[in-house]
PyMOL Python script that loads the backbone (N, CA, C, O; Angstrom):
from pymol import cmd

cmd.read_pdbstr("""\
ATOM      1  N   UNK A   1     201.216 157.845 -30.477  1.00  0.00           N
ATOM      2  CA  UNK A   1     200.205 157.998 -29.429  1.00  0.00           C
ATOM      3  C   UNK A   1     199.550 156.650 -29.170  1.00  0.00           C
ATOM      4  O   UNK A   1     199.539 155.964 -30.192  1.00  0.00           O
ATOM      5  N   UNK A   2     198.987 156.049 -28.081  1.00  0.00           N
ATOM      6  CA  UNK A   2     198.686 155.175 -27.280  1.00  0.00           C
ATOM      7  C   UNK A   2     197.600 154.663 -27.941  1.00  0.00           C
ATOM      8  O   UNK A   2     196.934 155.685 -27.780  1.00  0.00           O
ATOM      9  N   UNK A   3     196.819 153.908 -28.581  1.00  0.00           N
ATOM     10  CA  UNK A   3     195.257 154.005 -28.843  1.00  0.00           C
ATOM     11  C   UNK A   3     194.402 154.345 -27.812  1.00  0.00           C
ATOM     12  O   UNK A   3     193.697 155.312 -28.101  1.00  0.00           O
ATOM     13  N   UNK A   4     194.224 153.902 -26.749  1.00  0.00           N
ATOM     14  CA  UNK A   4     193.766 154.152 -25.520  1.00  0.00           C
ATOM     15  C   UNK A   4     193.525 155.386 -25.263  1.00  0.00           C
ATOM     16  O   UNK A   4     192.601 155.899 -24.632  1.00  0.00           O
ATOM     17  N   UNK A   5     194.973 156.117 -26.124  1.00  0.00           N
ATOM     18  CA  UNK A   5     194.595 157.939 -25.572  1.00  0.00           C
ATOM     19  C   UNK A   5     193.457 158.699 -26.455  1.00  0.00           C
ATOM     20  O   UNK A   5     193.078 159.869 -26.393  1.00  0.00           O
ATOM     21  N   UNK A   6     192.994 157.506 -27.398  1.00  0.00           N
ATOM     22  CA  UNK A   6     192.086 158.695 -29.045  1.00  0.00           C
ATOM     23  C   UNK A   6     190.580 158.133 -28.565  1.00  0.00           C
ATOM     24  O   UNK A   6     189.509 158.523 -29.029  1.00  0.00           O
ATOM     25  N   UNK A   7     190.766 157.115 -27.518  1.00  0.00           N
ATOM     26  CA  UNK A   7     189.448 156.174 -27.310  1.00  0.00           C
ATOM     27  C   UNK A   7     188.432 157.182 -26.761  1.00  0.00           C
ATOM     28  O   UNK A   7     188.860 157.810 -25.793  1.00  0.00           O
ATOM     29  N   UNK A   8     186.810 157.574 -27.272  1.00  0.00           N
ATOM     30  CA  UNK A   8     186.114 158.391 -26.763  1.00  0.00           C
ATOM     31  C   UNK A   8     184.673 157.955 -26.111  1.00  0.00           C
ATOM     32  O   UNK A   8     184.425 156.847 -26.585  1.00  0.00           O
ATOM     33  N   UNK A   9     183.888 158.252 -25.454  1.00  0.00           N
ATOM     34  CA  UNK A   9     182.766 157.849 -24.757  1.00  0.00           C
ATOM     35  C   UNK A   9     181.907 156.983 -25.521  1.00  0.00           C
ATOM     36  O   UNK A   9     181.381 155.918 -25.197  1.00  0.00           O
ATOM     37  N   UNK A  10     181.848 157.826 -26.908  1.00  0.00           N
ATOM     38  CA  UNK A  10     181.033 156.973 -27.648  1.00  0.00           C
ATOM     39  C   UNK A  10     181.378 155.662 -28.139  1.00  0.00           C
ATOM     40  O   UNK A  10     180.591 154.966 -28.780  1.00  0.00           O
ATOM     41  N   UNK A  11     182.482 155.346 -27.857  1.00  0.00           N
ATOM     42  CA  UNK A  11     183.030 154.103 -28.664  1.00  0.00           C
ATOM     43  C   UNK A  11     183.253 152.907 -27.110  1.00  0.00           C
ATOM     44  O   UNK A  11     182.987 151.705 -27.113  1.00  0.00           O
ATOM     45  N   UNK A  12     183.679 153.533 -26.195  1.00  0.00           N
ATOM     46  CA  UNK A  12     182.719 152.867 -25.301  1.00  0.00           C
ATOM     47  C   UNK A  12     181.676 152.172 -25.007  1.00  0.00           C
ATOM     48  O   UNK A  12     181.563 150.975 -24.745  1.00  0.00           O
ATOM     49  N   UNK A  13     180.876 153.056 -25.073  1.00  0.00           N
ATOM     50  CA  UNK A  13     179.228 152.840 -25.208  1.00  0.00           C
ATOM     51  C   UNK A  13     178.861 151.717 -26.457  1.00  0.00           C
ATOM     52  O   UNK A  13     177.881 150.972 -26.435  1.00  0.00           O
ATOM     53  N   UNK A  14     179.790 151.773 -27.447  1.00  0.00           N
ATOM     54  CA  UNK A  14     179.574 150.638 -28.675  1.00  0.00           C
ATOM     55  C   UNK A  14     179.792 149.566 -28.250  1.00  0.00           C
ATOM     56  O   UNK A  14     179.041 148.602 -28.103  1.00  0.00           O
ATOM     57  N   UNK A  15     181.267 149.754 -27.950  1.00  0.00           N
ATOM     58  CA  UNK A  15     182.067 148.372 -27.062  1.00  0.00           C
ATOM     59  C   UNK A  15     181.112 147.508 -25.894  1.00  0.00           C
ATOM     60  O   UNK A  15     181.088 146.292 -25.703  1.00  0.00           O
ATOM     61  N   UNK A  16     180.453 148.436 -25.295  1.00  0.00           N
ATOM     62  CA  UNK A  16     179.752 147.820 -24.412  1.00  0.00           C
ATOM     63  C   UNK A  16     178.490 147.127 -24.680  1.00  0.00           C
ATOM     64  O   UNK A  16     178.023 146.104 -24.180  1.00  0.00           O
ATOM     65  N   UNK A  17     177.935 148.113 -25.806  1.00  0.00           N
ATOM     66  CA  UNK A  17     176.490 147.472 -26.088  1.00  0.00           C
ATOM     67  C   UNK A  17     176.928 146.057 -27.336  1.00  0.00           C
ATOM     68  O   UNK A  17     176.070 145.206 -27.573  1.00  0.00           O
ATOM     69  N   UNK A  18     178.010 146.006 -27.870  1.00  0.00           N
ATOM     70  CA  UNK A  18     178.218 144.708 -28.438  1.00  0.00           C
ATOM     71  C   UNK A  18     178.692 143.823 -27.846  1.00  0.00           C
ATOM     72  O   UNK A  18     178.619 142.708 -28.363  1.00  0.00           O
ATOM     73  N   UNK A  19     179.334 143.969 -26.591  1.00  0.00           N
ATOM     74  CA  UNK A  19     179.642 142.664 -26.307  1.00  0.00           C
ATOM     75  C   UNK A  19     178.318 142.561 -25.252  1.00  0.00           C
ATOM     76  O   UNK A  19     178.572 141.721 -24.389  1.00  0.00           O
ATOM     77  N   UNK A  20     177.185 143.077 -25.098  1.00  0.00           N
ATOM     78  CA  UNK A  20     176.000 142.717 -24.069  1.00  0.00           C
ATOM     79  C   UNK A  20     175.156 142.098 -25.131  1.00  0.00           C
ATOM     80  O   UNK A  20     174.693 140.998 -24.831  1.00  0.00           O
ATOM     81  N   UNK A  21     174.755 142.730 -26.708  1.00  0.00           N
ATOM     82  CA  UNK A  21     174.169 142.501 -27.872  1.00  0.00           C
ATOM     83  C   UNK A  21     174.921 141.306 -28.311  1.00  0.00           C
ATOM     84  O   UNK A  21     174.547 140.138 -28.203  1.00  0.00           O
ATOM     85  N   UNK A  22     176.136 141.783 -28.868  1.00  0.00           N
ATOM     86  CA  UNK A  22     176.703 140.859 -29.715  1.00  0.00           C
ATOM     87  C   UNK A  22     175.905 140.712 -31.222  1.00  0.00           C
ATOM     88  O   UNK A  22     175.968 139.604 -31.755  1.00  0.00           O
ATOM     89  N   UNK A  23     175.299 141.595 -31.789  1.00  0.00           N
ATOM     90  CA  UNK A  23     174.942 141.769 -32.665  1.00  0.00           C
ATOM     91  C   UNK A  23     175.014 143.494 -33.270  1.00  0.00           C
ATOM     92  O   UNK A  23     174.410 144.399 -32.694  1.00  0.00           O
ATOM     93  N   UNK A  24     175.874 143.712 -34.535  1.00  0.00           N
ATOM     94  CA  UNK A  24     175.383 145.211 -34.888  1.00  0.00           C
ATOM     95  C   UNK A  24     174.224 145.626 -34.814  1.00  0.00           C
ATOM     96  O   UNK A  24     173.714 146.538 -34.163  1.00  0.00           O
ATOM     97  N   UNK A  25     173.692 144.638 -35.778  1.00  0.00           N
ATOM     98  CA  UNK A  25     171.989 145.808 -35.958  1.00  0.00           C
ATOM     99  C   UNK A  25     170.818 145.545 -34.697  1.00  0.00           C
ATOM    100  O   UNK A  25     169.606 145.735 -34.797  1.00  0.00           O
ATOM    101  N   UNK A  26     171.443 145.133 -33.696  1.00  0.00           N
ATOM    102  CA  UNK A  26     170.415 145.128 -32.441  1.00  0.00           C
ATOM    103  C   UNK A  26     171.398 146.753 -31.586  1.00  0.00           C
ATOM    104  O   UNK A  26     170.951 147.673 -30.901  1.00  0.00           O
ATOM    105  N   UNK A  27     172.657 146.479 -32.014  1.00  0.00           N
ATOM    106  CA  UNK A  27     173.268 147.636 -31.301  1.00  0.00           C
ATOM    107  C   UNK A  27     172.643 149.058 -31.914  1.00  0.00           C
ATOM    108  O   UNK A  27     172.145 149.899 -31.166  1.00  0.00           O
ATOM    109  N   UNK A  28     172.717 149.211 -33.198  1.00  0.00           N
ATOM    110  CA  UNK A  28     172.629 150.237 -33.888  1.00  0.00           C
ATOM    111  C   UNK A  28     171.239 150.713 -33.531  1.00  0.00           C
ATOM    112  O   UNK A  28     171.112 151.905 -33.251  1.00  0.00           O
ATOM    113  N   UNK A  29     170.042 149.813 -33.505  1.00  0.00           N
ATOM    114  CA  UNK A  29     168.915 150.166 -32.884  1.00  0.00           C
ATOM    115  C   UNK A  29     168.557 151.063 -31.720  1.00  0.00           C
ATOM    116  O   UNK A  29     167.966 152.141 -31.649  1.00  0.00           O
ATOM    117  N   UNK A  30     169.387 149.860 -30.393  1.00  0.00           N
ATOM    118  CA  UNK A  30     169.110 150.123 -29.214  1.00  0.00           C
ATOM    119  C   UNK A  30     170.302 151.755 -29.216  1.00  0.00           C
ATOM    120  O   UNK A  30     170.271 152.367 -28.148  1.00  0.00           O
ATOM    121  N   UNK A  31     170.955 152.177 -29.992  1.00  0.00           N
ATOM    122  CA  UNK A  31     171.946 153.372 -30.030  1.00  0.00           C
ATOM    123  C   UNK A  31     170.929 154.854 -30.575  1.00  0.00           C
ATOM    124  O   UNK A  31     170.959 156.027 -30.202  1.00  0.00           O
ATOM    125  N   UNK A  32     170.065 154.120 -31.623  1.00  0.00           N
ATOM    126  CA  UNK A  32     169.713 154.884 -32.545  1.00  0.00           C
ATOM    127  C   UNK A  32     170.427 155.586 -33.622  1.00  0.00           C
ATOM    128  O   UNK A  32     170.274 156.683 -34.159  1.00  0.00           O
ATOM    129  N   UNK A  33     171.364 154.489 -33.790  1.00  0.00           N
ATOM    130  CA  UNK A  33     172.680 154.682 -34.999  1.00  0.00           C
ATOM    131  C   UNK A  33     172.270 153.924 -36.392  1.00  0.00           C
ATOM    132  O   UNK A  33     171.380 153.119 -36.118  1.00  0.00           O
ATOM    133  N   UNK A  34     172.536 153.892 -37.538  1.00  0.00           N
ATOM    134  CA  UNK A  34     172.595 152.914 -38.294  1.00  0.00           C
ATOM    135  C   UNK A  34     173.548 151.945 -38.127  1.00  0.00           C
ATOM    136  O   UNK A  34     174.341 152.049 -37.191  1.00  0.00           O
ATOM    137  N   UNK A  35     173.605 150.898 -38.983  1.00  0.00           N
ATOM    138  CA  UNK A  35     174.612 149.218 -38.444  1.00  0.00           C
ATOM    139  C   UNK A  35     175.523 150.071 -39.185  1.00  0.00           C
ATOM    140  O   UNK A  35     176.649 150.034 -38.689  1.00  0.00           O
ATOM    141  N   UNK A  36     175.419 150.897 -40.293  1.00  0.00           N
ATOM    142  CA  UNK A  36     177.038 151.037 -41.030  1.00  0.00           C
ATOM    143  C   UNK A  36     178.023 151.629 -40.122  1.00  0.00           C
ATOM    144  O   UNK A  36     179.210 151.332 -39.989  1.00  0.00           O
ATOM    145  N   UNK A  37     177.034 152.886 -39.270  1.00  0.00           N
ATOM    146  CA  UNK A  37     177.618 153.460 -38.205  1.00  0.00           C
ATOM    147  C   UNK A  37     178.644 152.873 -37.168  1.00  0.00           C
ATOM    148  O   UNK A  37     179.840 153.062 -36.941  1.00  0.00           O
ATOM    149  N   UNK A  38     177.423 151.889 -36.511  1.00  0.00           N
ATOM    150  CA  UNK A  38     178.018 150.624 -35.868  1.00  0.00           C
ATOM    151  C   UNK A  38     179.187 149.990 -36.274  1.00  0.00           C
ATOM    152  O   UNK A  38     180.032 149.988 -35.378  1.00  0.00           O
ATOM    153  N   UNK A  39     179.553 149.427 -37.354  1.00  0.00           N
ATOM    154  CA  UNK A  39     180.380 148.965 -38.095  1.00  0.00           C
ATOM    155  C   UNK A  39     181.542 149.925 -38.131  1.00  0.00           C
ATOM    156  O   UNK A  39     182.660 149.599 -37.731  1.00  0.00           O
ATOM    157  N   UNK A  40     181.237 151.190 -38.648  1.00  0.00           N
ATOM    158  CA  UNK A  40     182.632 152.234 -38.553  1.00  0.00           C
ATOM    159  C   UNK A  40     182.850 152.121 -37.424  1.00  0.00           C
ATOM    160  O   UNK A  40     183.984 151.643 -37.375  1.00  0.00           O
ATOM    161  N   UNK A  41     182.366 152.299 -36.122  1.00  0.00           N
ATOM    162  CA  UNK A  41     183.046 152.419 -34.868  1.00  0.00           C
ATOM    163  C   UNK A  41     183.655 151.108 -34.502  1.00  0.00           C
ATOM    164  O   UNK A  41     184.539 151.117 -33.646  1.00  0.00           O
ATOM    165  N   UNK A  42     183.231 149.794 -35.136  1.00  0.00           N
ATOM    166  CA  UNK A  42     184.219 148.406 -34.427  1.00  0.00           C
ATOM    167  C   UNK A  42     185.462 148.460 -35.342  1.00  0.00           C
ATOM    168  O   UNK A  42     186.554 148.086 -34.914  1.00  0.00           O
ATOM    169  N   UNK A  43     185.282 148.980 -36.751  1.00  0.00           N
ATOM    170  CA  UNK A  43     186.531 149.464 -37.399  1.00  0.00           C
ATOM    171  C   UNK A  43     187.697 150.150 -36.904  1.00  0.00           C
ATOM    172  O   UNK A  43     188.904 150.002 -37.093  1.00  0.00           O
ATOM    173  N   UNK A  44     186.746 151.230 -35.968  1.00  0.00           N
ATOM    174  CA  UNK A  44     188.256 152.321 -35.533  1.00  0.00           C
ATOM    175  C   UNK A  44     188.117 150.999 -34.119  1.00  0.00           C
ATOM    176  O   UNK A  44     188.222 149.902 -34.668  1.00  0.00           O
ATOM    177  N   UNK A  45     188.018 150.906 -33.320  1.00  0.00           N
ATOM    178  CA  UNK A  45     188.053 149.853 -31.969  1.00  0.00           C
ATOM    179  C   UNK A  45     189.081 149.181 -32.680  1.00  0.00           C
ATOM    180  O   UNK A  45     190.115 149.130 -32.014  1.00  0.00           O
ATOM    181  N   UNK A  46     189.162 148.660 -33.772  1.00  0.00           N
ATOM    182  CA  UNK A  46     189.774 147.114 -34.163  1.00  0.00           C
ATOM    183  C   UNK A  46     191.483 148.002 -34.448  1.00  0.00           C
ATOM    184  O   UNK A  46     192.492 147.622 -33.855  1.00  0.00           O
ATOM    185  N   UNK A  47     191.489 149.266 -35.510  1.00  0.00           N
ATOM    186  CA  UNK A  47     192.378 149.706 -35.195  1.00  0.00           C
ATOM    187  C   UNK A  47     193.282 150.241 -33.894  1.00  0.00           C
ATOM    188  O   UNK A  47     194.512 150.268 -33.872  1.00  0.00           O
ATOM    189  N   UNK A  48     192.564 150.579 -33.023  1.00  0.00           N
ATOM    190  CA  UNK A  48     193.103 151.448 -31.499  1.00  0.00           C
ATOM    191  C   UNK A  48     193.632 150.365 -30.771  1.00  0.00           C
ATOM    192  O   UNK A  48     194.569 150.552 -29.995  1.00  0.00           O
ATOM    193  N   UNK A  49     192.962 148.870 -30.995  1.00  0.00           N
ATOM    194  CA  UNK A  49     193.377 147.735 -29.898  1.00  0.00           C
ATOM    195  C   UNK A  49     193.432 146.713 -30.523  1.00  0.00           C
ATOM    196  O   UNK A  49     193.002 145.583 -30.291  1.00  0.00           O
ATOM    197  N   UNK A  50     194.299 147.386 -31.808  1.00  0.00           N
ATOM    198  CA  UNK A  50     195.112 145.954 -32.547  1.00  0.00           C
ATOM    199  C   UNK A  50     194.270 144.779 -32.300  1.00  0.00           C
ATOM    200  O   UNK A  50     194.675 144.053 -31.392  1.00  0.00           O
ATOM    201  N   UNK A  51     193.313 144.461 -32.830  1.00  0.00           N
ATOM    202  CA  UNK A  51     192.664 143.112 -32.249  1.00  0.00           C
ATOM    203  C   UNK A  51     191.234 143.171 -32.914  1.00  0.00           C
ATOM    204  O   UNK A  51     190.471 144.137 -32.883  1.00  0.00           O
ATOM    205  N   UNK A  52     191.037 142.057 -33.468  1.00  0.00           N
ATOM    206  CA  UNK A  52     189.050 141.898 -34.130  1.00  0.00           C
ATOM    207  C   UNK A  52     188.325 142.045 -33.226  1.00  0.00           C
ATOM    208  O   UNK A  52     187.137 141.939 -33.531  1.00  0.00           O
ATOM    209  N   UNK A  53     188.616 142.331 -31.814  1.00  0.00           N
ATOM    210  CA  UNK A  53     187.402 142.336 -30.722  1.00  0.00           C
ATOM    211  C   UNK A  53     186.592 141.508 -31.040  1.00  0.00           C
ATOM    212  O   UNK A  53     186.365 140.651 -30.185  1.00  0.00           O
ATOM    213  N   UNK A  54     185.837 141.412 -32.358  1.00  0.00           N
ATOM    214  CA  UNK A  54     184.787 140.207 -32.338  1.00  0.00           C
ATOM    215  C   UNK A  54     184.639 139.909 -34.029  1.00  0.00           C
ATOM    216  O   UNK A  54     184.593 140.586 -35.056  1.00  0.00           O
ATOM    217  N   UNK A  55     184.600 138.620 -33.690  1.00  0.00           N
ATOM    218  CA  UNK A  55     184.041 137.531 -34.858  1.00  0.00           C
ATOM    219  C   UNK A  55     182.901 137.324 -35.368  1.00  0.00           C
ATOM    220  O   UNK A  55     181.978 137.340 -34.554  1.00  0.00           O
ATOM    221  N   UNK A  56     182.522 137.053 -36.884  1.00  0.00           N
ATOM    222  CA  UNK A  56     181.423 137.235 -36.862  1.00  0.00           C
ATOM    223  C   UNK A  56     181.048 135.374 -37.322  1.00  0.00           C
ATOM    224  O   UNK A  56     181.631 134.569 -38.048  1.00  0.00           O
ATOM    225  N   UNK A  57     179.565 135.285 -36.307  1.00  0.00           N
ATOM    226  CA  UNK A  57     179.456 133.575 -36.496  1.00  0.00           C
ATOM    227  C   UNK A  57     177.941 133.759 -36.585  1.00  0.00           C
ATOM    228  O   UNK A  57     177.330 134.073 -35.564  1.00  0.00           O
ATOM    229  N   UNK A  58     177.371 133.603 -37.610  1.00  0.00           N
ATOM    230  CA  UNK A  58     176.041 133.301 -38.220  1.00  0.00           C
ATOM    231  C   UNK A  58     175.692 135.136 -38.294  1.00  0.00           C
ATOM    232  O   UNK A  58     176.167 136.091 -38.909  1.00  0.00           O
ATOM    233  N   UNK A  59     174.675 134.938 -37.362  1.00  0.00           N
ATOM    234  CA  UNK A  59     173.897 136.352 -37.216  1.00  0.00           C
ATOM    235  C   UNK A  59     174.316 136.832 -36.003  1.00  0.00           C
ATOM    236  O   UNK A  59     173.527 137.635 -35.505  1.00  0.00           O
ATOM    237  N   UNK A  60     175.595 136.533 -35.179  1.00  0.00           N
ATOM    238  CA  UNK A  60     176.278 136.910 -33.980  1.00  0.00           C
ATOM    239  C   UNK A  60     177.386 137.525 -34.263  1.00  0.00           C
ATOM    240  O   UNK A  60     177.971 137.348 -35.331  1.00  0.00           O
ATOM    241  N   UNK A  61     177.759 138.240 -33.427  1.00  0.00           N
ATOM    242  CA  UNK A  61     179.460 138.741 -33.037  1.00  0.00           C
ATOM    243  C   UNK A  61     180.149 138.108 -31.995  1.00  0.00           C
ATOM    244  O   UNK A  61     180.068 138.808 -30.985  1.00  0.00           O
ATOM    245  N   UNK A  62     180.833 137.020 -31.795  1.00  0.00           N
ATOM    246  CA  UNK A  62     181.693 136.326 -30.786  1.00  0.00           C
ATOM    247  C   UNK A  62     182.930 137.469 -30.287  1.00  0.00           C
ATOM    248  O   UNK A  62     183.876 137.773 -31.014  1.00  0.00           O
ATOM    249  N   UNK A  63     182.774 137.852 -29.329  1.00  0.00           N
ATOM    250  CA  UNK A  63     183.686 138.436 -28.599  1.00  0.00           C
ATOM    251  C   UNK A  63     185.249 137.929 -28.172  1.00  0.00           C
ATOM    252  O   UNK A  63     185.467 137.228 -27.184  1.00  0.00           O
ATOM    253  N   UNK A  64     186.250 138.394 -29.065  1.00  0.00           N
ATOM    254  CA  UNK A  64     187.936 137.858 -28.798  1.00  0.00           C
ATOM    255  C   UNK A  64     188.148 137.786 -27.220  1.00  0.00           C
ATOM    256  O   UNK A  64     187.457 138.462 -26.458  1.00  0.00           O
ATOM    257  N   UNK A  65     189.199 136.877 -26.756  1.00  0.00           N
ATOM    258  CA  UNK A  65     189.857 137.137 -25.673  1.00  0.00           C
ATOM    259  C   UNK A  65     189.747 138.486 -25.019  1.00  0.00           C
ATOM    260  O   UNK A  65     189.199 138.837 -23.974  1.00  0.00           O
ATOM    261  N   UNK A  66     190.523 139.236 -26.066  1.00  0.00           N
ATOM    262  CA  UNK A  66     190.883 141.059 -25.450  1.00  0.00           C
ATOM    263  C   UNK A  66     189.587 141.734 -25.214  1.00  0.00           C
ATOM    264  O   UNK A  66     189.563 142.649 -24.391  1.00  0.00           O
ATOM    265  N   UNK A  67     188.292 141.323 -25.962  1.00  0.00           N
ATOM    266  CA  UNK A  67     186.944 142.234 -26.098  1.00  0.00           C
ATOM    267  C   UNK A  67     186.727 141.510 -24.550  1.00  0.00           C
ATOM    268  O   UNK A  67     186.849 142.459 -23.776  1.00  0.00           O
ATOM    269  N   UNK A  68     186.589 140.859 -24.125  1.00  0.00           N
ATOM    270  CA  UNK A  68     185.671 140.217 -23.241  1.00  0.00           C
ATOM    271  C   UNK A  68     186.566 140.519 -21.831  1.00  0.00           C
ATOM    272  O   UNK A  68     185.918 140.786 -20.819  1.00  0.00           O
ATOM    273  N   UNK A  69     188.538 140.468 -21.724  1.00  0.00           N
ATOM    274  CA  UNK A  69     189.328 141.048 -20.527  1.00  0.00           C
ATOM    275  C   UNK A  69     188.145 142.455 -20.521  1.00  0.00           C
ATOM    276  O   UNK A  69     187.515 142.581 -19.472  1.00  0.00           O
ATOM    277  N   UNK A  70     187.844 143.514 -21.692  1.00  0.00           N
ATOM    278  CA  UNK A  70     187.559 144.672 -21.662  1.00  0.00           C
ATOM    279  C   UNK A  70     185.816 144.989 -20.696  1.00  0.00           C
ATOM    280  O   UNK A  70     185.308 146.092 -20.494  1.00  0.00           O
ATOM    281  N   UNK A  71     185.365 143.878 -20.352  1.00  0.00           N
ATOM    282  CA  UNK A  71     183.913 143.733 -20.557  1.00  0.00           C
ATOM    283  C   UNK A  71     183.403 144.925 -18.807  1.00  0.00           C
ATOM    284  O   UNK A  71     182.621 145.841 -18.553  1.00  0.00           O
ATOM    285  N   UNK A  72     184.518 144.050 -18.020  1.00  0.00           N
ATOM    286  CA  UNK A  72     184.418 144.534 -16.420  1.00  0.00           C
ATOM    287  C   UNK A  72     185.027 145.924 -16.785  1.00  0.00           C
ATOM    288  O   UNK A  72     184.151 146.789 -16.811  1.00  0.00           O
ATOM    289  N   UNK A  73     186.124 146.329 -17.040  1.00  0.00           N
ATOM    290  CA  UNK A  73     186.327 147.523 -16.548  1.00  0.00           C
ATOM    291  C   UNK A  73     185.744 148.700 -17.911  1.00  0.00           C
ATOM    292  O   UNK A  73     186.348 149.713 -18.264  1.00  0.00           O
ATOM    293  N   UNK A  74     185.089 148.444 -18.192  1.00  0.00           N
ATOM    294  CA  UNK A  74     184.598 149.301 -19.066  1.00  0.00           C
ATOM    295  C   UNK A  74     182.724 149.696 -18.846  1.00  0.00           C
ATOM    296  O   UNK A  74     182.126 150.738 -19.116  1.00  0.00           O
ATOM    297  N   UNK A  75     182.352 148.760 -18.426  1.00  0.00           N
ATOM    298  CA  UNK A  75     180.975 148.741 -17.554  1.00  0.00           C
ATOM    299  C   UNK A  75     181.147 149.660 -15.990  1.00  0.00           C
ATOM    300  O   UNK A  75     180.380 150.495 -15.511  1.00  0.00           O
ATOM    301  N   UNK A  76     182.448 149.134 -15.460  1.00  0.00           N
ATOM    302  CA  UNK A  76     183.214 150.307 -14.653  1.00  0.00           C
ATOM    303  C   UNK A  76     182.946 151.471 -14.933  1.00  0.00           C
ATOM    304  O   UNK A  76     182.040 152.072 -14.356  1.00  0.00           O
ATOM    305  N   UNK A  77     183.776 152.077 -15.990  1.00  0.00           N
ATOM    306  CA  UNK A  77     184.179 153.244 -16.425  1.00  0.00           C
ATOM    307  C   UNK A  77     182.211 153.852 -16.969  1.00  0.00           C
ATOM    308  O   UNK A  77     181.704 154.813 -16.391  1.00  0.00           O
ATOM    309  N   UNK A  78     181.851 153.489 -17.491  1.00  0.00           N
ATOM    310  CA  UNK A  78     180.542 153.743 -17.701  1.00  0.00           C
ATOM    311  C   UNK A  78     179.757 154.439 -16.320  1.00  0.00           C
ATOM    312  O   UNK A  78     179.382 155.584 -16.069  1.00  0.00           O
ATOM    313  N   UNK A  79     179.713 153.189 -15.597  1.00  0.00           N
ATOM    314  CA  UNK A  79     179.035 153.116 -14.418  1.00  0.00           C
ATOM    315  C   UNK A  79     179.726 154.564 -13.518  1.00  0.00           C
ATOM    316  O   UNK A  79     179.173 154.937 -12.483  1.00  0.00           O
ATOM    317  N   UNK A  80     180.621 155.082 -13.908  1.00  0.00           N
ATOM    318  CA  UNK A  80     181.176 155.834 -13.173  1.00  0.00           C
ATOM    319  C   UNK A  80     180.700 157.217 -13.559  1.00  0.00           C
ATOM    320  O   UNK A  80     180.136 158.060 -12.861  1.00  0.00           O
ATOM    321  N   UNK A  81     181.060 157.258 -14.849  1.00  0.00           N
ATOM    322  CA  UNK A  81     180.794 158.681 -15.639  1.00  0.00           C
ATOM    323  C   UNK A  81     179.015 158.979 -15.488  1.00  0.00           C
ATOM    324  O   UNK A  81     178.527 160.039 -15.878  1.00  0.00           O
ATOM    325  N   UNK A  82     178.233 157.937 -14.905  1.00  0.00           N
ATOM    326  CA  UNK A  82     177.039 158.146 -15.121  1.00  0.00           C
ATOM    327  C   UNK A  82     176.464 158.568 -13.406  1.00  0.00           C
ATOM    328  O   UNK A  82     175.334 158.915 -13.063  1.00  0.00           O
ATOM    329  N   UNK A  83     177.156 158.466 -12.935  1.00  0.00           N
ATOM    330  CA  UNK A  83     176.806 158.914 -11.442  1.00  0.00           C
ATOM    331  C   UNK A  83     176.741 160.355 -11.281  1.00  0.00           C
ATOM    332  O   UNK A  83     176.481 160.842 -10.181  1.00  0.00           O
TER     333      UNK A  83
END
""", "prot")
cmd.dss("prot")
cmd.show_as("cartoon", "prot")
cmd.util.cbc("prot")
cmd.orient("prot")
């Protein structure tokens, strides 16, 4: 199966608020998740799209190549489901 096909709203919504954050525990906040939470969901992300999505550099998350192609059409897909 596809990763793409197991991908769910909520992990979306992660994807999106870290690469706008770029930090877990500002994500986990603004979610009302804990960071471990946070952390399990860039875990399964990192599995579904083969790829670290993001690096970690001091007290930041640097966003990979593939996280950042993802940035437009996923703010898309958001923007859509919320209408």
């Amino acid at each position: 199966m596809n990763g793409i096909n197991r991908l769910d709203i909520k992990q979306l919504r992660v994807l999106q608020a870290l690469l706008d954050l770029k930090n877990l525990s500002k994500v986990a906040r603004k979610m009302g998740l804990t960071q471990q939470a946070i952390s399990e969901q860039l875990r399964k992300l990192r599995d579904l799209f083969d790829d670290r999505l993001f690096i970690r550099q001091g007290n930041s998350m640097v966003p990979t190549p593939k996280a950042l192609s993802m940035q437009q059409p996923i703010n898309d897909i958001l923007d859509l489901l919320q209408k």
